[in-house]
C-alpha positions as protocol buffer text, in pm:
chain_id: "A"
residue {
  index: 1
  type: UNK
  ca { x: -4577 y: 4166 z: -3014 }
}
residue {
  index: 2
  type: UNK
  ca { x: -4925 y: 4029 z: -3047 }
}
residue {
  index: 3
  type: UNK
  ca { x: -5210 y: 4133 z: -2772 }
}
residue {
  index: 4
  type: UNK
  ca { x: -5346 y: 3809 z: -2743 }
}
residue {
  index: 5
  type: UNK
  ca { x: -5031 y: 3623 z: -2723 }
}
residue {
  index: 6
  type: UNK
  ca { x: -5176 y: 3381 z: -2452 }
}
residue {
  index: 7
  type: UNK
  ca { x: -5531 y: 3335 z: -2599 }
}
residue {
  index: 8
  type: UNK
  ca { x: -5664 y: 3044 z: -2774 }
}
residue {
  index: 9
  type: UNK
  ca { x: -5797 y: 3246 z: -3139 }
}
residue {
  index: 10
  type: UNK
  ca { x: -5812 y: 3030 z: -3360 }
}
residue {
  index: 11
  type: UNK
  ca { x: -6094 y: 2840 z: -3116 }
}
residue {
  index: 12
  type: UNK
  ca { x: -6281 y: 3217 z: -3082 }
}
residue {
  index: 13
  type: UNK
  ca { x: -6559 y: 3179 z: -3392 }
}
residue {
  index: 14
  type: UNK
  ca { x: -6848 y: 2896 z: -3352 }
}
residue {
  index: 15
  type: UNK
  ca { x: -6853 y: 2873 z: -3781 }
}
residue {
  index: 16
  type: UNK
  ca { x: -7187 y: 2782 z: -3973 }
}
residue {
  index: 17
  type: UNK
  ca { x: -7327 y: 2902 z: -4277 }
}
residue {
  index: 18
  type: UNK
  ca { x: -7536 y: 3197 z: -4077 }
}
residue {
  index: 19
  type: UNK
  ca { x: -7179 y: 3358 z: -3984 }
}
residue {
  index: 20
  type: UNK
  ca { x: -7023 y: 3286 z: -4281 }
}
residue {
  index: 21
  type: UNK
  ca { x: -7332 y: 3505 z: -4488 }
}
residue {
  index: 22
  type: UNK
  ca { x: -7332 y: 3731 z: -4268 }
}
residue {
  index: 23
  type: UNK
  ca { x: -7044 y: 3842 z: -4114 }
}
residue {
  index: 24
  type: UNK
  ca { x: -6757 y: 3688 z: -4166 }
}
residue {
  index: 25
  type: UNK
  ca { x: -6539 y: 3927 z: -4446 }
}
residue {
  index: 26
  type: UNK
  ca { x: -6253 y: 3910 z: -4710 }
}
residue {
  index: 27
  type: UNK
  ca { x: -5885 y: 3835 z: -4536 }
}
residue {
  index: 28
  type: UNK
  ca { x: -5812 y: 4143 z: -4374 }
}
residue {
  index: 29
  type: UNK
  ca { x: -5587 y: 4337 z: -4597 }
}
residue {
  index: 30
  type: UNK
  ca { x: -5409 y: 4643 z: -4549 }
}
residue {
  index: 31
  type: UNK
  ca { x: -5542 y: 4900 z: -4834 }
}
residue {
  index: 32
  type: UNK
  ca { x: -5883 y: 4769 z: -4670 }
}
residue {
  index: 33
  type: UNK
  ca { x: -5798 y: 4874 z: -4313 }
}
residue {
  index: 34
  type: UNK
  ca { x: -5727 y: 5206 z: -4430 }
}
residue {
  index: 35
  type: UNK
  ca { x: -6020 y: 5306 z: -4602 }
}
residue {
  index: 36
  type: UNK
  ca { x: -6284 y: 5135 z: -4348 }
}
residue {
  index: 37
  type: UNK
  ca { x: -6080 y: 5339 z: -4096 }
}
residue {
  index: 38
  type: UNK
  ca { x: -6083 y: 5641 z: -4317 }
}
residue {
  index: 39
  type: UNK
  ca { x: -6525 y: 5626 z: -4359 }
}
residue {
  index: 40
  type: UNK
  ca { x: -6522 y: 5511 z: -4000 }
}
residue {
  index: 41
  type: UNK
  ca { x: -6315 y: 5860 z: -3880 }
}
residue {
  index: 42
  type: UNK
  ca { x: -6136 y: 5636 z: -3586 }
}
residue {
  index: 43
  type: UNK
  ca { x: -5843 y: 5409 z: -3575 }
}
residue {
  index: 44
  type: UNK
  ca { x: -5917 y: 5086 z: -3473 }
}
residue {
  index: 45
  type: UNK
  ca { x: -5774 y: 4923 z: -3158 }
}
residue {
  index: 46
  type: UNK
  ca { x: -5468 y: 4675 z: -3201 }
}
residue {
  index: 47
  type: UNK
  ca { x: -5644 y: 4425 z: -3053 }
}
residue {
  index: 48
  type: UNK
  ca { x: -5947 y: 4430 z: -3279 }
}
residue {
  index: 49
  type: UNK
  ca { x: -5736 y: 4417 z: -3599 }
}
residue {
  index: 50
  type: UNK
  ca { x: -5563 y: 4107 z: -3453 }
}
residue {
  index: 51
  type: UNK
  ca { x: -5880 y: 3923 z: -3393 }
}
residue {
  index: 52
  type: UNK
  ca { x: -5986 y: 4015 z: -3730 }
}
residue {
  index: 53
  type: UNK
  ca { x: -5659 y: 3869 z: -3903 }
}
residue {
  index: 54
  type: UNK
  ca { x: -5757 y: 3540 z: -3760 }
}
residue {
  index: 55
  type: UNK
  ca { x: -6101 y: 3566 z: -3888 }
}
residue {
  index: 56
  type: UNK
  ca { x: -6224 y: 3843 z: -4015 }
}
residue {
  index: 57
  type: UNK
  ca { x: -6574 y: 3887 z: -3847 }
}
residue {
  index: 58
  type: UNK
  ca { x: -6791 y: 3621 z: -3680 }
}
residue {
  index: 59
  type: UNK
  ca { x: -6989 y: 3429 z: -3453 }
}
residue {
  index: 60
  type: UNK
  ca { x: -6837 y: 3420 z: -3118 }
}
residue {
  index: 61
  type: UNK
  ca { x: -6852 y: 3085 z: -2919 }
}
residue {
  index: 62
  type: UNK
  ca { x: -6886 y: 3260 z: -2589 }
}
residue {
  index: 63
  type: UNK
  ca { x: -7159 y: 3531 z: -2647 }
}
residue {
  index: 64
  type: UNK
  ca { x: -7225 y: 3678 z: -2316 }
}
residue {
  index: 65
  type: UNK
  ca { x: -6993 y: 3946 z: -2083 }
}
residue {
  index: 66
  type: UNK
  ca { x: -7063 y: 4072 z: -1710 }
}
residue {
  index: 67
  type: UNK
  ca { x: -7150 y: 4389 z: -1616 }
}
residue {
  index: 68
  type: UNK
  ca { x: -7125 y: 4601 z: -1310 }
}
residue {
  index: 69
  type: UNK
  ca { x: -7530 y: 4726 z: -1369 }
}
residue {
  index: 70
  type: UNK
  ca { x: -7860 y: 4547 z: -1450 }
}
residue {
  index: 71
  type: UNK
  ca { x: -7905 y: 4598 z: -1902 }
}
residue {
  index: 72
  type: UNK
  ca { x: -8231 y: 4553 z: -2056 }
}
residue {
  index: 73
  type: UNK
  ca { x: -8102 y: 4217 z: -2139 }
}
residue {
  index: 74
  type: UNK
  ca { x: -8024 y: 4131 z: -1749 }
}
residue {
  index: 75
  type: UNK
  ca { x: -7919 y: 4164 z: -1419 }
}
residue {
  index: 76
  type: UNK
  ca { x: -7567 y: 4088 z: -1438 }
}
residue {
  index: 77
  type: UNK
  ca { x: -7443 y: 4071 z: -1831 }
}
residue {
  index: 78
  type: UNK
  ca { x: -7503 y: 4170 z: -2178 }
}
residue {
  index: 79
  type: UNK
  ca { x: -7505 y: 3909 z: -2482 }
}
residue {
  index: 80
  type: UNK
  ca { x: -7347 y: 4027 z: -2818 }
}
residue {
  index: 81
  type: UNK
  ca { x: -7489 y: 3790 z: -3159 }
}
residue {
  index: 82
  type: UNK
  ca { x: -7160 y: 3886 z: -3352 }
}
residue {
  index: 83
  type: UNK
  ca { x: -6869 y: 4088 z: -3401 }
}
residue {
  index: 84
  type: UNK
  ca { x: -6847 y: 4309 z: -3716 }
}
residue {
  index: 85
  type: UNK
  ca { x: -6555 y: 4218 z: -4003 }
}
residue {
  index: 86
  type: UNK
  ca { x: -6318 y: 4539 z: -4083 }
}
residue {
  index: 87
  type: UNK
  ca { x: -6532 y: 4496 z: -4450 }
}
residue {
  index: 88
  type: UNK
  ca { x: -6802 y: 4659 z: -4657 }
}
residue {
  index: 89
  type: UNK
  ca { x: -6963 y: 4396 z: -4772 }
}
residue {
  index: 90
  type: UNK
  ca { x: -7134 y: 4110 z: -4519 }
}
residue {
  index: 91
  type: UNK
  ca { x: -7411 y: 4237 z: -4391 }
}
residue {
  index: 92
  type: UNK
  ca { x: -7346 y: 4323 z: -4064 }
}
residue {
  index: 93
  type: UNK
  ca { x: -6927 y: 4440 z: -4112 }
}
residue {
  index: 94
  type: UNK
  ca { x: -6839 y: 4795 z: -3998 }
}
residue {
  index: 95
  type: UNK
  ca { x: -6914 y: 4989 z: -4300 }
}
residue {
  index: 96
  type: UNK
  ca { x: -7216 y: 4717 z: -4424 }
}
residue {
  index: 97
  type: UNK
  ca { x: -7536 y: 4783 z: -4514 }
}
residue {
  index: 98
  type: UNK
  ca { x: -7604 y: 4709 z: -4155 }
}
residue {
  index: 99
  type: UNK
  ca { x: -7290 y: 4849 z: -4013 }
}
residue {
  index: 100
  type: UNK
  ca { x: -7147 y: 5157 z: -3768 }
}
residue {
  index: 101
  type: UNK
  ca { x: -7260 y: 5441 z: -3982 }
}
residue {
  index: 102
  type: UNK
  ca { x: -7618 y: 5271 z: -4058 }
}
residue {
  index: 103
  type: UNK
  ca { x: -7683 y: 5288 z: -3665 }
}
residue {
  index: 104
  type: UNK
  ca { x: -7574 y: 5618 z: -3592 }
}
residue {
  index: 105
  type: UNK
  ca { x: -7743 y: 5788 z: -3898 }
}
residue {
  index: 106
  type: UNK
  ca { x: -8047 y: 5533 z: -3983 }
}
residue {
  index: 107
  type: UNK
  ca { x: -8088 y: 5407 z: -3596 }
}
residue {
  index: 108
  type: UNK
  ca { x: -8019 y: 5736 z: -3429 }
}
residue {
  index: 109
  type: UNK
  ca { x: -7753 y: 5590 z: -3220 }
}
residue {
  index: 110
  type: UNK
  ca { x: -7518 y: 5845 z: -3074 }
}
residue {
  index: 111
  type: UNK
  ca { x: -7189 y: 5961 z: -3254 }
}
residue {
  index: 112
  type: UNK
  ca { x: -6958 y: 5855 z: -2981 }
}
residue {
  index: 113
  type: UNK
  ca { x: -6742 y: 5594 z: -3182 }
}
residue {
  index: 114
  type: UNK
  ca { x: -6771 y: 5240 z: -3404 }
}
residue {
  index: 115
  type: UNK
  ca { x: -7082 y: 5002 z: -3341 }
}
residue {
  index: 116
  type: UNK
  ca { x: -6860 y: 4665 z: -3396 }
}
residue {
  index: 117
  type: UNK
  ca { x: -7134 y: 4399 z: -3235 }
}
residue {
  index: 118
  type: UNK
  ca { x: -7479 y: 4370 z: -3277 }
}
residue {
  index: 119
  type: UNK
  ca { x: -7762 y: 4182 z: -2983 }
}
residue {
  index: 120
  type: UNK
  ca { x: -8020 y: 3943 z: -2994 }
}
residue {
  index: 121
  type: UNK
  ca { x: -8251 y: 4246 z: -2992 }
}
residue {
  index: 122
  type: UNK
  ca { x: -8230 y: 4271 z: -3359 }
}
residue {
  index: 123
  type: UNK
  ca { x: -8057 y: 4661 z: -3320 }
}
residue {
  index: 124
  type: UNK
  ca { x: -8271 y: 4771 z: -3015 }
}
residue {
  index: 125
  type: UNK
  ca { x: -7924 y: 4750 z: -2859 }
}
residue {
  index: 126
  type: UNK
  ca { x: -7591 y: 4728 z: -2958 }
}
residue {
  index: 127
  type: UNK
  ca { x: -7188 y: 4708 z: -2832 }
}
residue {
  index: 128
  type: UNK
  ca { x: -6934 y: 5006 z: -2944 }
}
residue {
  index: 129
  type: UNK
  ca { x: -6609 y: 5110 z: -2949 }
}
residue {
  index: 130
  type: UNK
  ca { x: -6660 y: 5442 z: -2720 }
}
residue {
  index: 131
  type: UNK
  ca { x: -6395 y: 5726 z: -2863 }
}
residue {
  index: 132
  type: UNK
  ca { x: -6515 y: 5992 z: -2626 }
}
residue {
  index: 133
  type: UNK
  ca { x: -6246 y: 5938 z: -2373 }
}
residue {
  index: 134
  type: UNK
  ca { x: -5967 y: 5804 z: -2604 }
}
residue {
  index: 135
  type: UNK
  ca { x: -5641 y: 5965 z: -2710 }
}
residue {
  index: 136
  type: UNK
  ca { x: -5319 y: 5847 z: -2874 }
}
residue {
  index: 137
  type: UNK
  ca { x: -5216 y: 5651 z: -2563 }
}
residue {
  index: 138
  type: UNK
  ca { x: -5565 y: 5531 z: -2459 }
}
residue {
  index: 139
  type: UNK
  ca { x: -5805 y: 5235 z: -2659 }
}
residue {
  index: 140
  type: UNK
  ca { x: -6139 y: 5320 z: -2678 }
}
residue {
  index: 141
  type: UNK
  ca { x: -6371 y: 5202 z: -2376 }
}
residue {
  index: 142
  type: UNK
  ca { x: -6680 y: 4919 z: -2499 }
}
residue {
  index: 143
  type: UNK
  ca { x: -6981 y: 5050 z: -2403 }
}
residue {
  index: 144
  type: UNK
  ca { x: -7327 y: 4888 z: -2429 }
}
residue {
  index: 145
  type: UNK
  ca { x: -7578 y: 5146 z: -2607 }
}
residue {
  index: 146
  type: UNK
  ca { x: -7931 y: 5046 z: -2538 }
}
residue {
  index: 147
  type: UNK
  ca { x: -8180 y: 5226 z: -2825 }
}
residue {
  index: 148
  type: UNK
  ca { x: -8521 y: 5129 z: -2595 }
}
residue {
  index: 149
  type: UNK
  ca { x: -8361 y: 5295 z: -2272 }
}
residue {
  index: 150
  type: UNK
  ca { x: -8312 y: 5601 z: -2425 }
}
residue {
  index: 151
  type: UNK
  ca { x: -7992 y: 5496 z: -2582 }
}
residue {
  index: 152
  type: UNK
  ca { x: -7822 y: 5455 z: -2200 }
}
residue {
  index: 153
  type: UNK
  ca { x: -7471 y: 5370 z: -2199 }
}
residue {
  index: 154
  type: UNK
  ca { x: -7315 y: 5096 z: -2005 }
}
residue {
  index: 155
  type: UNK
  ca { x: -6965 y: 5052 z: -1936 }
}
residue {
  index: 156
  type: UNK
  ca { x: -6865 y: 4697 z: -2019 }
}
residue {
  index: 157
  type: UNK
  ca { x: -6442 y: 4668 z: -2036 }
}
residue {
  index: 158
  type: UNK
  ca { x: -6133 y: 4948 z: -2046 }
}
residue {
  index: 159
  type: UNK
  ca { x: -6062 y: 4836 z: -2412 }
}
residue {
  index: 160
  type: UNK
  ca { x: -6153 y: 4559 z: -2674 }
}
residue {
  index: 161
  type: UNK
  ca { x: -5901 y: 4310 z: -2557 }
}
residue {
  index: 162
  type: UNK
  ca { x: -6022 y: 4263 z: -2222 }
}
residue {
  index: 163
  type: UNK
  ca { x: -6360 y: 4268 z: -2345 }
}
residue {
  index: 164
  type: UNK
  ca { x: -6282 y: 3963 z: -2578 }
}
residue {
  index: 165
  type: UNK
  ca { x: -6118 y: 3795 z: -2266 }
}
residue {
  index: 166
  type: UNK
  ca { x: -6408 y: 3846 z: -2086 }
}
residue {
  index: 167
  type: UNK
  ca { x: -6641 y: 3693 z: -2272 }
}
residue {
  index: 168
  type: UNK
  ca { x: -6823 y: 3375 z: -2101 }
}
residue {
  index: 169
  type: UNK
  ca { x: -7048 y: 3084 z: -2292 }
}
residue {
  index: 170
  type: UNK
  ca { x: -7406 y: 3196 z: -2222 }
}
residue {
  index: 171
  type: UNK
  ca { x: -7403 y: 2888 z: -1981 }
}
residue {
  index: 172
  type: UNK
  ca { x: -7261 y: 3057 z: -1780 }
}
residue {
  index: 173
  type: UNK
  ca { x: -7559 y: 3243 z: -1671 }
}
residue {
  index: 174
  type: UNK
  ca { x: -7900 y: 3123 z: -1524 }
}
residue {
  index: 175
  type: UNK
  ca { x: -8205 y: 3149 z: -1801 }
}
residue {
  index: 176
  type: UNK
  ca { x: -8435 y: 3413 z: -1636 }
}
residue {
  index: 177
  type: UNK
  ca { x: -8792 y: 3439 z: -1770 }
}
């Protein structure tokens, strides 16, 4: 049974030659599922491995999700500039040059899981895929992990699916200044 059996995927990625450099991997294949998940040290959540058969990495079209608490990027939500490919080599894909691993050991992010979606702060802050309270029956949390705040965590959804579903166009929120 798929997890997003009543959302709209293959409408999901905005496309352009940015996304496509950058994050947007291979055709998710099983051998290569294994072994990011091996380096990673976490399973990945069904839901994320589903998005990433559609496309394997990308550009969102809605790029902003609510929160309960003011982020150093607002008031009221967090915006994410992509979502990291289950890959090695774009860029910005899990196990990248610019991926999970890079942030935790280059960044000094905390341990706590897999940094799948970057910001517009250019790595000041960053979305992941919080393990700490996850077991066998339980997804991860996504948490918001902000570097300039003393790497604070903010809750942002129970698991990746709802995050995904909960993702608005940036429209959706007032410019502030």
């Amino acid at each position: 049974m798929k997890v997003f059996g009543d959302f709209e995927l293959s409408k999901f990625w905005s496309g352009g030659d940015y996304e496509r450099d950058n994050y947007i991997g291979a055709p998710l294949q099983t051998e290569l599922l294994a072994s990011v998940e091996r380096e990673l040290g976490y399973q990945l959540p069904k839901s994320y491995i589903e998005l990433m058969s559609v496309q394997n990495g990308g550009i969102p079209n809605n790029t902003c999700h609510k929160t309960a608490t003011e982020t150093s990027w607002a008031d009221d939500h967090i915006a994410i500039t992509g979502i990291s490919a289950i890959d090695r080599t774009p860029v910005y894909s899990l196990c990248g040059e610019l991926g999970s691993r890079f942030m935790i050991e280059e960044w000094g992010y905390p341990p706590i899981g897999v940094y799948f979606a970057d910001c517009p702060s250019a790595g000041h802050d960053m979305l992941c895929l919080d393990y700490r309270n996850a077991d066998d029956r339980k997804e991860p949390n996504v948490v918001h992990v902000d570097q300039d705040s003393d790497f604070k965590i903010t809750f942002i959804a129970p698991n990746f699916e709802l995050f995904v579903r909960g993702l608005s166009h940036k429209d959706t929120f007032p410019f502030e200044d």
